[in-house]
C-alpha positions as CSV (number, residue, x, y, z in Angstrom):
1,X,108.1,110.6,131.3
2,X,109.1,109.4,128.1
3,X,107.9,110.5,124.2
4,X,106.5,108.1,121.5
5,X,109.6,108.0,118.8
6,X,106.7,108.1,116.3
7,X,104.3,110.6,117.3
8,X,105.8,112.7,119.8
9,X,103.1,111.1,122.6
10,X,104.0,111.8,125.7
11,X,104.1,108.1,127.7
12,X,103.3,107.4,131.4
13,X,105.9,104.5,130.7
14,X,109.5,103.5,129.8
15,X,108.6,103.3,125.6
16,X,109.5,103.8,122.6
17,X,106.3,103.6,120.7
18,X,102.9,104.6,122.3
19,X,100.4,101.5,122.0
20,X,98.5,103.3,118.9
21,X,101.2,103.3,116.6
22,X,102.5,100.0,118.3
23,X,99.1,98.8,116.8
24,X,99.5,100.9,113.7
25,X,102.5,99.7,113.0
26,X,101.3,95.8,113.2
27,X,98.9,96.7,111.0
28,X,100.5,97.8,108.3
29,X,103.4,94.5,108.9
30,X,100.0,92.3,108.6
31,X,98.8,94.0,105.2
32,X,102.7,94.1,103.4
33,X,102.2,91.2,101.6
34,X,98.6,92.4,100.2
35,X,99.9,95.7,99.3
36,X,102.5,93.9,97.6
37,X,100.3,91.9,95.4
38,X,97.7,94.5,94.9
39,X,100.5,96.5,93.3
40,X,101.1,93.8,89.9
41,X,97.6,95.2,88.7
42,X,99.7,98.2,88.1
43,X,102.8,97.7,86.5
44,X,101.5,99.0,83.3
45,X,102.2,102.8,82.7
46,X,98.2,102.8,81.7
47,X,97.2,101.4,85.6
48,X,95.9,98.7,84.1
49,X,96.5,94.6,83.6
50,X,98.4,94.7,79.8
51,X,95.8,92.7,77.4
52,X,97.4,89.4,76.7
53,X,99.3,89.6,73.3
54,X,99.4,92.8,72.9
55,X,101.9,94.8,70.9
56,X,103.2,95.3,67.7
57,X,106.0,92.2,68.2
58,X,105.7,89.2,70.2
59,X,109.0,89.4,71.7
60,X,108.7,92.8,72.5
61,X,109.3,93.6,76.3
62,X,106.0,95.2,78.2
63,X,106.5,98.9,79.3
64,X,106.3,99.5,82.9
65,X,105.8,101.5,85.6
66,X,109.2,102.5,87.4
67,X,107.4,103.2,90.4
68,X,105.7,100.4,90.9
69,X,108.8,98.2,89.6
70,X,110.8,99.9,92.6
71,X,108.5,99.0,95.4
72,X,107.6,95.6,93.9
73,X,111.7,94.8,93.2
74,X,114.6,94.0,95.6
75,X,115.1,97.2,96.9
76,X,111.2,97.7,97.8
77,X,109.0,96.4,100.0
78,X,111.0,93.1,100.1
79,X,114.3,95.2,101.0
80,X,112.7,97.4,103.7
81,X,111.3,94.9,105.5
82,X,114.1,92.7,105.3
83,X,116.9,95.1,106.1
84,X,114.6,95.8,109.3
85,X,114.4,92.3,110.3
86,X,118.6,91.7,110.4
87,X,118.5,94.9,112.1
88,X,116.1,93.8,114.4
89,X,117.5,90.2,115.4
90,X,121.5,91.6,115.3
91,X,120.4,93.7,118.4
92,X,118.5,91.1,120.0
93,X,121.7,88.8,119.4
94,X,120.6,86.7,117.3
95,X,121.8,85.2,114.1
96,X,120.8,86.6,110.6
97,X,117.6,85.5,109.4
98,X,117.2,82.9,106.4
99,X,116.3,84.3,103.1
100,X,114.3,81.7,100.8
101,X,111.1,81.6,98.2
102,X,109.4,84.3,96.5
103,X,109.4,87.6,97.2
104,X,105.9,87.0,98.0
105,X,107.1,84.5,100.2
106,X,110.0,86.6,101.4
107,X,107.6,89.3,102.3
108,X,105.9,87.6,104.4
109,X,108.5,85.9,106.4
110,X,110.1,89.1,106.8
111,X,106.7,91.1,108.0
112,X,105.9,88.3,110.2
113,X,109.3,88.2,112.0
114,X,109.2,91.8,112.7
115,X,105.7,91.4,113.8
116,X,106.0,88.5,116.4
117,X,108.7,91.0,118.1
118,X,107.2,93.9,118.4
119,X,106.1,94.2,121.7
120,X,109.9,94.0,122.6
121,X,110.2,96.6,119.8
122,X,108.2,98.9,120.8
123,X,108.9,98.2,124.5
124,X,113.3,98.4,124.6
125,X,114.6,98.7,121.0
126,X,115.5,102.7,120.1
127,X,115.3,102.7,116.5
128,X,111.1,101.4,116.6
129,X,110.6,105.2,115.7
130,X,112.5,104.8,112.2
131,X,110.4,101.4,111.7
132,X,107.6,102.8,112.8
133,X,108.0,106.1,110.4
134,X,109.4,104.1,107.4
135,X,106.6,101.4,107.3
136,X,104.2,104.3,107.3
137,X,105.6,106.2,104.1
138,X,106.1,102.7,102.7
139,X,102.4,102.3,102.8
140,X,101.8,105.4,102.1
141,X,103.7,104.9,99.0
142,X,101.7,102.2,97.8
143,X,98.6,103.5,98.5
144,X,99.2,106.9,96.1
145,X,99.4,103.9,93.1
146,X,96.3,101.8,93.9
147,X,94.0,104.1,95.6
148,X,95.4,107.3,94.7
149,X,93.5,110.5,96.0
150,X,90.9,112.1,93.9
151,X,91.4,114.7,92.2
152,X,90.3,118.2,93.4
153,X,89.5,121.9,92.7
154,X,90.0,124.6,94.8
155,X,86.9,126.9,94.8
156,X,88.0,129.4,97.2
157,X,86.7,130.3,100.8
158,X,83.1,129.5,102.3
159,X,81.4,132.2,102.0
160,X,79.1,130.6,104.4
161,X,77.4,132.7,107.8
162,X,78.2,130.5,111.2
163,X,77.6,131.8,114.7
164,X,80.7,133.2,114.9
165,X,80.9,135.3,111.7
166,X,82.1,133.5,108.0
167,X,82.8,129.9,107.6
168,X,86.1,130.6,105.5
169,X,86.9,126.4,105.2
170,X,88.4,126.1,102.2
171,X,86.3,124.4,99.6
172,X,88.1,122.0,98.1
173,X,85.5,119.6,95.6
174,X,86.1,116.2,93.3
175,X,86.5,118.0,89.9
176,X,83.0,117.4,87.7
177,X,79.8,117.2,90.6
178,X,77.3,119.6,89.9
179,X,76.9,119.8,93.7
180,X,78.9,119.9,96.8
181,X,79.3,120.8,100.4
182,X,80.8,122.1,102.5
183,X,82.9,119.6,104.9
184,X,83.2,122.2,107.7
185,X,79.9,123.7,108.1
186,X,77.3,121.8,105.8
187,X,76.4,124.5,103.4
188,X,75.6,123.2,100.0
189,X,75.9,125.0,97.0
190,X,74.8,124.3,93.6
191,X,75.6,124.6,89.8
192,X,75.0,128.8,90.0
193,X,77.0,129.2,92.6
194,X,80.6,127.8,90.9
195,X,80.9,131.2,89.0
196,X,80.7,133.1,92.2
197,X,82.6,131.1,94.3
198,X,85.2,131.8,92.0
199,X,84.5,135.3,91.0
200,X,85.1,136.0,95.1
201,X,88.0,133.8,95.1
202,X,90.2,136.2,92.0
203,X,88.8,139.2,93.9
204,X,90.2,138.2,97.3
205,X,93.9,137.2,95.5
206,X,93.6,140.6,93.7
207,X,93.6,142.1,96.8
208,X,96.1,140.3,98.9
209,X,98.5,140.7,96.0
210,X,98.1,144.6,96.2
211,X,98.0,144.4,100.1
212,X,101.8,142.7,99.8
């Protein structure tokens, strides 16, 4: 019995990828050139489009973003996909593949090549794990600039009475609602309870720190 290079699966087959990160992983190839353009919305340090004129000088360059340059630029997206593509086809035997167009356009020729060979991929080639893994942080990299998590504050422990004695899921809540629940067992607590949930949470630090 073999193990999915990507998610430590255990197979019932010869494999290197089980199928759901097979289909993860084509996924992500089909949605490369989307995430690409998705990112230009971005390149200003503010998040947003830069206003058409602005600035104090005409010929003045427009800040930007370094991140967002980096994934959008030769060695990004573009480069990744690219570099796994040769890689891909000098294994198989073939010759390297032509480079032409846009980065856009190169993008997609490059996702798309991968993509049309995974089932051999995933089936005979060793190194699908290190696609697999580095199309997943590439994505993951992109989605931290254009859907980035919201942001959170830690309220302490639930407090909460279950069957089985106290809830203790940590309450983790979008900063600003006046109120929330809890994701674990349902309980929902209100504006008066914020000061209390936090009250219990400097008591229990106080004493773990003089436990230690």
């Amino acid at each position: 019995m073999t193990t999915c290079l990507a998610c430590d699966t255990q197979l019932d087959r010869d494999a290197y990828l089980c199928a759901a990160c097979t289909q993860h992983t084509a996924a992500r190839l089909n949605r490369m050139t989307a995430l690409y353009a998705a990112l230009a919305a971005w390149l200003a340090p503010s998040g947003r489009r830069a206003a058409h004129g602005a600035g104090s000088r005409s010929d003045a360059p427009l800040p930007v973003r370094t991140d967002v340059l980096s994934l959008r630029g030769p060695g990004g997206i573009v480069g990744l996909l690219e570099d796994w593509r040769a890689a891909m086809q000098r294994d198989r035997g073939w010759s390297e593949p032509a480079i032409s167009g846009s980065i856009e356009d190169r993008i997609r020729a490059a996702a798309r090549g991968l993509a049309l060979n995974l089932d051999w991929i995933a089936a005979s080639w060793p190194a699908a794990g290190d696609l697999a893994r580095e199309l997943r942080e590439l994505e993951r990299s992109v989605l931290t600039v254009i859907d980035p998590p919201e942001p959170t504050v830690r309220l302490g422990n639930c407090p909460a009475t279950v069957d089985d004695g106290t809830c203790g899921a940590v309450l983790r809540v979008p900063a600003g609602p006046s109120t929330f629940s809890c994701r674990w067992c349902g309980t929902t607590y209100g504006p008066t309870d914020w000061m209390k949930l936090a009250r219990a949470q400097i008591r229990t630090q106080t004493a773990e720190e003089a436990a230690a």
